[in-house]
VOVEX-541502 format. One line per 8 residues: their letters; for each residue x, y, z of C-alpha. Coordinates in nm, 2 decimals, decimal comma, padded with zeros to 4 digits. Layout:
N
A = X:Y:Z | ...;
This chain:
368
XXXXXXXX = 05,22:-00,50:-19,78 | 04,83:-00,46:-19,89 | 04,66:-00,21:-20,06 | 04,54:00,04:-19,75 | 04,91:00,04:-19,56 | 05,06:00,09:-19,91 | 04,87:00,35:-19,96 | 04,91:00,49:-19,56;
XXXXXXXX = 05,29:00,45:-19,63 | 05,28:00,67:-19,93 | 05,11:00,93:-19,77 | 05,38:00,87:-19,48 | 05,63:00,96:-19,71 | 05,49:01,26:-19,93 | 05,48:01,42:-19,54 | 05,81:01,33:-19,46;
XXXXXXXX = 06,02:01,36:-19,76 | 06,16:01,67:-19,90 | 06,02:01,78:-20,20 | 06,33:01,95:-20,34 | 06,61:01,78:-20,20 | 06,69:01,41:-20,11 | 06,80:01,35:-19,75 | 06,86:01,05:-19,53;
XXXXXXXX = 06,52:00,96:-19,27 | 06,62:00,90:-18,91 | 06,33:00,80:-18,69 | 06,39:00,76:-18,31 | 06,10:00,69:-18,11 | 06,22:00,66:-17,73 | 06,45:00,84:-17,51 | 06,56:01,19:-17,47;
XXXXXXXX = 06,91:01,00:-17,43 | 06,89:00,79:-17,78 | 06,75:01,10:-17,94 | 07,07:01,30:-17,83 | 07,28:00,99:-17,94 | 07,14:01,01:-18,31 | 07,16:01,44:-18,31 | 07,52:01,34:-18,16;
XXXXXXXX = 07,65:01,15:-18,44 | 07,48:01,39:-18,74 | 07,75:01,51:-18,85 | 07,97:01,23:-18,85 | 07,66:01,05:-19,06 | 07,65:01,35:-19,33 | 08,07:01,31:-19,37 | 08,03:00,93:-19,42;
XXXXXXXX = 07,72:00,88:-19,63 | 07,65:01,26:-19,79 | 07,32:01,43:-19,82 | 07,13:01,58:-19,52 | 06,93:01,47:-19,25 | 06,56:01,46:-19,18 | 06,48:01,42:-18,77 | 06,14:01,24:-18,69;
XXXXXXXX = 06,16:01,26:-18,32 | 05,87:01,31:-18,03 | 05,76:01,67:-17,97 | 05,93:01,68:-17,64 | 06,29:01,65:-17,78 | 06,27:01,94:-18,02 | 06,55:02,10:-17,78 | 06,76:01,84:-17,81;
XXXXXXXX = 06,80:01,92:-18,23 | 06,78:02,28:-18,16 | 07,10:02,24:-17,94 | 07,30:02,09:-18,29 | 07,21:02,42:-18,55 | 07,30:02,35:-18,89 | 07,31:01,96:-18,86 | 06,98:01,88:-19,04;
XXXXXXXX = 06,75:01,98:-19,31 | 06,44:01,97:-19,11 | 06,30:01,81:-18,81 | 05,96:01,67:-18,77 | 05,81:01,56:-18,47 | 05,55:01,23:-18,41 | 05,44:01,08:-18,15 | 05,63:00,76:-18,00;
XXXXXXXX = 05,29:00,53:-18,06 | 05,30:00,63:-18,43 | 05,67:00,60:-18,48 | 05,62:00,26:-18,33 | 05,37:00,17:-18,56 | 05,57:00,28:-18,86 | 05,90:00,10:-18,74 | 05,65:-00,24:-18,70;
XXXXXXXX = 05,43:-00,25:-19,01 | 05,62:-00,10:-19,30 | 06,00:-00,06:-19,28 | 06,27:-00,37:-19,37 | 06,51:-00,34:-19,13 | 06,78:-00,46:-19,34 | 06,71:-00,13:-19,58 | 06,96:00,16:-19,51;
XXXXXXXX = 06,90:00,40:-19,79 | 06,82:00,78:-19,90 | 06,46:00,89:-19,88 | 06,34:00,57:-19,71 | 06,29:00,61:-19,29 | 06,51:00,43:-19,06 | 06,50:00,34:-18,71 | 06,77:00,43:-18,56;
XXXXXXXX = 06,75:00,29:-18,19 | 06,87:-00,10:-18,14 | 06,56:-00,16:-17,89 | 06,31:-00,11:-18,19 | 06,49:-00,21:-18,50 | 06,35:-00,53:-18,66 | 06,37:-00,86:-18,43 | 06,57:-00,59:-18,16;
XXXXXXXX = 06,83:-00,87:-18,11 | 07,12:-00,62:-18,13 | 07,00:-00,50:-17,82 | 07,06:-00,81:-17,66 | 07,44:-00,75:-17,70 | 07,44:-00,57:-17,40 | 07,38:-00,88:-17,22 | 07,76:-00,96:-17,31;
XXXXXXXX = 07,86:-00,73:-17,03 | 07,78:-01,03:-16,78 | 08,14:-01,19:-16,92 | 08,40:-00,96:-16,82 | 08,66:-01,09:-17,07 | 08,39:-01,10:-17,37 | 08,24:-00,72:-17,33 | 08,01:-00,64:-17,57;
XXXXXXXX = 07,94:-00,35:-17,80 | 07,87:-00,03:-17,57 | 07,53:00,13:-17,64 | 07,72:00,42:-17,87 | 07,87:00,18:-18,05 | 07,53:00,00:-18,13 | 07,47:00,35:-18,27 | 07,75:00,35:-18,47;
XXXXXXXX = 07,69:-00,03:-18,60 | 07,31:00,11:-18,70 | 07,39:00,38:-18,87 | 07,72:00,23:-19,03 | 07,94:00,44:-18,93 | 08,30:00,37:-18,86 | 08,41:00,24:-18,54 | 08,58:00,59:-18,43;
XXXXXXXX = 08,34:00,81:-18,56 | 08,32:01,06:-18,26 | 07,94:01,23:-18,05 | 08,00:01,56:-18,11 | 07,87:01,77:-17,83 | 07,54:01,96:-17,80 | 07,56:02,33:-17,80 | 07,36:02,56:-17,56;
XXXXXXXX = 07,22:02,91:-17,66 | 07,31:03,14:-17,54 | 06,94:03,26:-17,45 | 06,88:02,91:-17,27 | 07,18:03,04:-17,02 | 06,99:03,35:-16,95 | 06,67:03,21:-16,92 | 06,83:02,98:-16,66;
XXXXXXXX = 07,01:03,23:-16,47 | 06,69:03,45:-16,47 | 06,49:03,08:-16,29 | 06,76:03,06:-16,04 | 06,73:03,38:-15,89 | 06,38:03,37:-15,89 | 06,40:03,05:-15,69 | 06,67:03,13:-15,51;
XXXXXXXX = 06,92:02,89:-15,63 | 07,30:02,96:-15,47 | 07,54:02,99:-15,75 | 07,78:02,71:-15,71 | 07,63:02,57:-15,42 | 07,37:02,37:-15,51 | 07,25:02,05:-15,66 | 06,96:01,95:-15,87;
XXXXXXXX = 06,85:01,58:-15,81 | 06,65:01,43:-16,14 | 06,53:01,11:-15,99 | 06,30:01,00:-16,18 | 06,32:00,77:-16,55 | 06,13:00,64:-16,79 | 06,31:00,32:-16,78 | 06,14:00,06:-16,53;
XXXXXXXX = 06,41:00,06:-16,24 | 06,35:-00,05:-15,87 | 06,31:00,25:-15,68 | 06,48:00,36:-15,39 | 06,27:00,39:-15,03 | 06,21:00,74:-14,97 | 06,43:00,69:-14,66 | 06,72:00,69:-14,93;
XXXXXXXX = 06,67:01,02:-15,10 | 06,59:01,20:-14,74 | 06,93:01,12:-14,62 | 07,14:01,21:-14,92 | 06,92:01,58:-14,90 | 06,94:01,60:-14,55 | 07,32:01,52:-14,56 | 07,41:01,81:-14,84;
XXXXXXXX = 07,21:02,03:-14,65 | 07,45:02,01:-14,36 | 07,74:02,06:-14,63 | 07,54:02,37:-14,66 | 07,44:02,34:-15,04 | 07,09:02,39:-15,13 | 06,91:02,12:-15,33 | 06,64:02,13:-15,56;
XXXXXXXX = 06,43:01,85:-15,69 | 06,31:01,80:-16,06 | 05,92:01,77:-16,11 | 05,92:01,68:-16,49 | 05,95:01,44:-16,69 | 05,96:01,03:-16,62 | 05,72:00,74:-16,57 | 05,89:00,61:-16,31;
XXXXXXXX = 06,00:00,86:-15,96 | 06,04:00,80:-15,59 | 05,71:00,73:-15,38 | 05,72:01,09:-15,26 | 05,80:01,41:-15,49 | 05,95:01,62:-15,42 | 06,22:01,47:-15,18 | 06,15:01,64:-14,82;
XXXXXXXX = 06,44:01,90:-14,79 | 06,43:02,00:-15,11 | 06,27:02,30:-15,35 | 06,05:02,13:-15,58 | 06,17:02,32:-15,95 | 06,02:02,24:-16,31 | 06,33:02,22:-16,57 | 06,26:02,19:-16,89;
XXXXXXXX = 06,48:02,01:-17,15 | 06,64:02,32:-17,30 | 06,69:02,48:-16,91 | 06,86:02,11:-16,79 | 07,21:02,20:-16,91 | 07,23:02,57:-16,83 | 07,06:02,56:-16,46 | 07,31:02,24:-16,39;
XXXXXXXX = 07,61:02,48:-16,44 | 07,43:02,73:-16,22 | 07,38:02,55:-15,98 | 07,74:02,33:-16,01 | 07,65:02,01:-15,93 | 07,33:01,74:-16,01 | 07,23:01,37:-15,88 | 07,10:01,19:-16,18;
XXXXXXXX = 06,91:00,85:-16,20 | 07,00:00,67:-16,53 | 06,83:00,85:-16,77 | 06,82:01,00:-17,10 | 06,84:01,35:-16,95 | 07,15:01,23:-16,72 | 07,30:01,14:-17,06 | 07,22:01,48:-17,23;
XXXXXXXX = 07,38:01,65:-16,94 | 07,69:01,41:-16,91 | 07,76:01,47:-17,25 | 07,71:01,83:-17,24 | 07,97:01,87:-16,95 | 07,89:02,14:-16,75 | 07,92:02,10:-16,42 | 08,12:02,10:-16,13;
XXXXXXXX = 08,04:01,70:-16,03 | 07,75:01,45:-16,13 | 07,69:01,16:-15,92 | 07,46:00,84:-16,08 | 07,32:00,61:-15,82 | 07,23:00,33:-15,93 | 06,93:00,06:-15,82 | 07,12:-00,28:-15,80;
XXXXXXXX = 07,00:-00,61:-15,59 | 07,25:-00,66:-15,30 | 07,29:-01,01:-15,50 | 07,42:-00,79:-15,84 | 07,13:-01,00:-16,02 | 07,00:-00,97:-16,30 | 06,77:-00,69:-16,43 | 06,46:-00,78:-16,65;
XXXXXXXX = 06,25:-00,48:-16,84 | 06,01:-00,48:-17,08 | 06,10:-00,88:-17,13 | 06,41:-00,82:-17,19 | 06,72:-00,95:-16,95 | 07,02:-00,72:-16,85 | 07,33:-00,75:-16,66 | 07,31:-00,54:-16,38;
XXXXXXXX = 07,58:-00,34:-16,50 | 07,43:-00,25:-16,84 | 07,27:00,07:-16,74 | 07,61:00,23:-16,62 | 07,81:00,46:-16,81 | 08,18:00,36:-16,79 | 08,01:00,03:-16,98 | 07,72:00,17:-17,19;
XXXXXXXX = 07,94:00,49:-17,34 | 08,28:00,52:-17,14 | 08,42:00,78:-17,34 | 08,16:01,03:-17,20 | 08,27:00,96:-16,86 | 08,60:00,96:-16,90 | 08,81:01,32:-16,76 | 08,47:01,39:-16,62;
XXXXXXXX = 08,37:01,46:-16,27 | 08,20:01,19:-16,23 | 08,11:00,89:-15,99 | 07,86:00,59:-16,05 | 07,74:00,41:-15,70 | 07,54:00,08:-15,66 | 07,29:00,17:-15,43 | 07,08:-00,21:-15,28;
XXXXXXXX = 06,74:-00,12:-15,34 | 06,67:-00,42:-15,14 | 06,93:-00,34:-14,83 | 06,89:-00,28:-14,50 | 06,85:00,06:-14,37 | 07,17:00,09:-14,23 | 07,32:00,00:-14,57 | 07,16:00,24:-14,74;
XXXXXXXX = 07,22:00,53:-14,49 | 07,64:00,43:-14,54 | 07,59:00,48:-14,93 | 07,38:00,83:-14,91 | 07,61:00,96:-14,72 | 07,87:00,87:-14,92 | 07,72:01,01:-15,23 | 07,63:01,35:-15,07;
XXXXXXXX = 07,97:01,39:-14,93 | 08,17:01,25:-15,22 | 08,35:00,97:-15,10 | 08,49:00,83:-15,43 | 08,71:00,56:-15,27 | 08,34:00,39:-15,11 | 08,29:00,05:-15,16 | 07,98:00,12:-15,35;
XXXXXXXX = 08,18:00,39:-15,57 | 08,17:00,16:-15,88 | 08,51:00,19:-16,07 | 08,51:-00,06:-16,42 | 08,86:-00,22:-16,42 | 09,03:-00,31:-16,70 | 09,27:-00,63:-16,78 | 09,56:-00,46:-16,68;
XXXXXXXX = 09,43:-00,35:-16,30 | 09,40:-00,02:-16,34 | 09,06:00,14:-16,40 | 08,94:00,09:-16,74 | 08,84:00,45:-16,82 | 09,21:00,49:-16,75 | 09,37:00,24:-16,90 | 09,18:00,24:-17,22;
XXXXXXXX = 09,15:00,66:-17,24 | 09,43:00,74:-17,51 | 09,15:00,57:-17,75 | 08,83:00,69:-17,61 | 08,87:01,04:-17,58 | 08,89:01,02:-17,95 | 08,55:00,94:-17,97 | 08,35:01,24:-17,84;
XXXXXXXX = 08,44:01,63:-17,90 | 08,65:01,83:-17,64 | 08,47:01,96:-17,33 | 08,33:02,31:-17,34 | 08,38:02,50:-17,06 | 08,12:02,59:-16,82 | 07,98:02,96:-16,82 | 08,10:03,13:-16,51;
């Protein structure tokens, strides 16, 4: 390291550190999902390793902290670029100690091959670490050490319940789409979307589309049928379990929500070829189904209303009319209804549920 980043580093760390009290540095510069990951695990990290926990995370995900009180001793924010150039130009991957920052995401750490695990899903009877465990492997952690889930104030639920009536949002009988990501997935044709809207409209539930957030969203926003609604990270949770049931894309907010629990059903669709090919992002290669939950962190989904559907991006029309409707009208034994099996024949989240409910905290209940 020369002189003038020794000396930027140093001034790095008089910012960052406490100057009473030592604590352990975790850096995560990406998704509101991997941010909620790290916050999920902080208090498994303080009962393995001791000391507290210093946050450096990007101003938007301040909520996500907020919604795990008493798990660190301060929080700072950054932006992603300057994390990133921390992360490249002055931490050792291979350090893991007090006082020092870490990077705790596997898509930024060092030479990023860990993240390449995930390529292992391709070869059923190999696996691969899920994403979690990655987490758990990166912040050495035992195997079992559980995601303990976020808590929601008590304000944020009347703050949401307050937006709803405003917008006129049926209590129980309606669903929030958040269709867009930051991750670079094909997108659906907007002929896609319109049908699943049009189709829960004539179930007679009332559907509002998210305006925030993501790089990446359907050609036309908001969906036609729906009410165009801004929802804030802190609101997410709360106006999900107004509303009673959401239509995610895989994204770190779907993540937050799935691991908060509240709501009546969440459905994922997700963008495959018609092939199952390949998907390549950023210059990296994934199996297609490395985005999905019952492979990237199955003991969220599991005892949890919810269904995953591979939707062809590339199919025809007709094809992709059959699979809205089935998503809008819950038809969980569709062929597109993607259900992991396990060696035995039965569904995986089944057969293998004894051991991964262990791994997250109990469901809260929704607020009525």
């Amino acid at each position: 390291m020369n002189f003038l980043r020794e000396k930027q580093y140093k001034d790095l760390l008089s910012q960052i550190r406490d100057p009473d009290r030592r604590s352990w540095i975790l850096m995560n510069p990406t998704s509101i999902g991997d941010t909620t990951i790290v916050c999920a695990f902080a208090q498994a990290f303080v009962e393995q390793h001791g000391h507290a926990i210093t946050m450096i995370i990007p101003p938007d995900h301040v909520p996500v902290a907020q919604m795990y009180p008493n798990r660190f001793l301060r929080v700072h924010t950054a932006e992603r670029n300057l994390m990133m150039q921390i992360a490249n130009n002055y931490l050792d991957p291979a350090r893991f100690e007090i006082d020092v920052p870490i990077c705790a995401h596997p898509y930024d750490l060092g030479d990023c091959r860990i993240d390449n695990l995930l390529y292992l899903y391709k070869y059923p009877g190999r696996g691969g670490i899920t994403q979690t465990d990655m987490f758990r492997h990166l912040l050495r952690l035992p195997w079992e050490a559980k995601l303990e889930r976020p808590t929601v104030l008590a304000e944020w639920d009347i703050e949401a319940e307050k937006i709803a009536r405003q917008i006129g949002m049926p209590k129980g009988e309606s669903v929030i789409l958040f269709p867009a990501n930051s991750s670079e997935y094909p997108q659906f044709p907007d002929f896609f979307w319109e049908t699943v809207v049009a189709r829960l409209n004539q179930r007679g539930l009332k559907v509002f589309c998210n305006m925030r957030g993501g790089n990446f969203r359907p050609n036309t926003m908001p969906i036609a049928g729906t009410t165009p609604i801004e929802v804030h990270i802190h609101q997410a949770p709360s106006l999900v379990n107004y509303a009673g049931r959401t239509i995610c894309s895989a994204s770190g907010i779907q993540f937050l929500l799935l691991l908060g629990g509240r709501f009546e059903q969440m459905t994922v669709p997700m963008p495959l070829t018609q092939a199952f090919s390949d998907h390549h992002q950023n210059g990296r290669h994934y199996h297609s189904t490395a985005f999905m939950a019952q492979y990237m962190y199955p003991e969220l989904p599991c005892d949890m209303p919810f269904a995953e559907f591979s939707v062809p991006f590339d199919g025809a029309e007709d094809k992709l009319r059959d699979v809205a409707i089935a998503i809008a009208d819950d038809i969980f034994d569709h062929p597109n209804c993607v259900q992991r099996m396990g060696a035995s024949g039965q569904k995986y989240l089944e057969e293998q549920g004894d051991w991964l409910r262990r791994l997250v905290s109990p469901r809260r209940a929704s607020v009525s």
